[in-house]
C-alpha angles and dihedrals in degrees: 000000000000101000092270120108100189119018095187101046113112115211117284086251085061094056120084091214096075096046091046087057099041090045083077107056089035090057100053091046092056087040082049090053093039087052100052101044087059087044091057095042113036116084107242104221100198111048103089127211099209117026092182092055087047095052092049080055084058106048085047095061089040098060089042090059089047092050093046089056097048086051089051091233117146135164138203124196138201129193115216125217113318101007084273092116136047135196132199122197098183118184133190149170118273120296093038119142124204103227108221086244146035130187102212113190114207117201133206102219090227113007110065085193099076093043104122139199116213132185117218118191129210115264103174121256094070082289124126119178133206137180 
């Protein structure tokens, strides 16, 4: 014997057997890394901070939608082409006056950032309109 074992063997690197069975565990690292960093950056909606501030929130709406029932007002809106206008038919008992403005929130359910305030502004008819 010369001191070989094996004459013909390439080096373990040269072989695909080795990579294929290391791809695996390669893959789920850089998917771990990957994981965390968009757990650190992004903004998570719906965990809120103050529950009792949130459930004030509720039992206000709550008593606005009452009282607008009692009052008989009601809207309906429609969004134009695109989502760039916006149309109000409010109606409402006798008596109800249309104000010449109204201030309408639109809120996103989890990202607070694309929450919007928008003016609309009286038209006649019970319709207000808004870009």
């Amino acid at each position: 014997m010369n001191g070989r074992l094996n004459a013909g063997a390439r080096p373990w690197y040269r072989e695909p057997w080795p990579w294929l069975l290391m791809l695996g565990p390669a893959v789920v690292i850089v998917a771990g890394f990957v994981t965390a960093y968009l757990a650190v950056v992004s903004n998570d909606g719906l965990v809120e901070d103050d529950y009792y501030k949130q459930g004030l929130t509720v039992n206000q709406r709550t008593a606005r939608d009452q009282r607008a029932a009692e009052l008989g007002i009601a809207a309906e809106l429609v969004l134009g082409a695109g989502g760039e206008r916006i149309r109000a038919v409010l109606r409402g008992s006798e008596g109800f006056r249309l104000p010449a403005a109204l201030s309408l929130r639109i809120a996103h359910p989890t990202r607070p950032g694309f929450d919007q305030k928008v003016l609309l502004r009286a038209e006649g008819g019970g319709s207000m309109r808004a870009r």
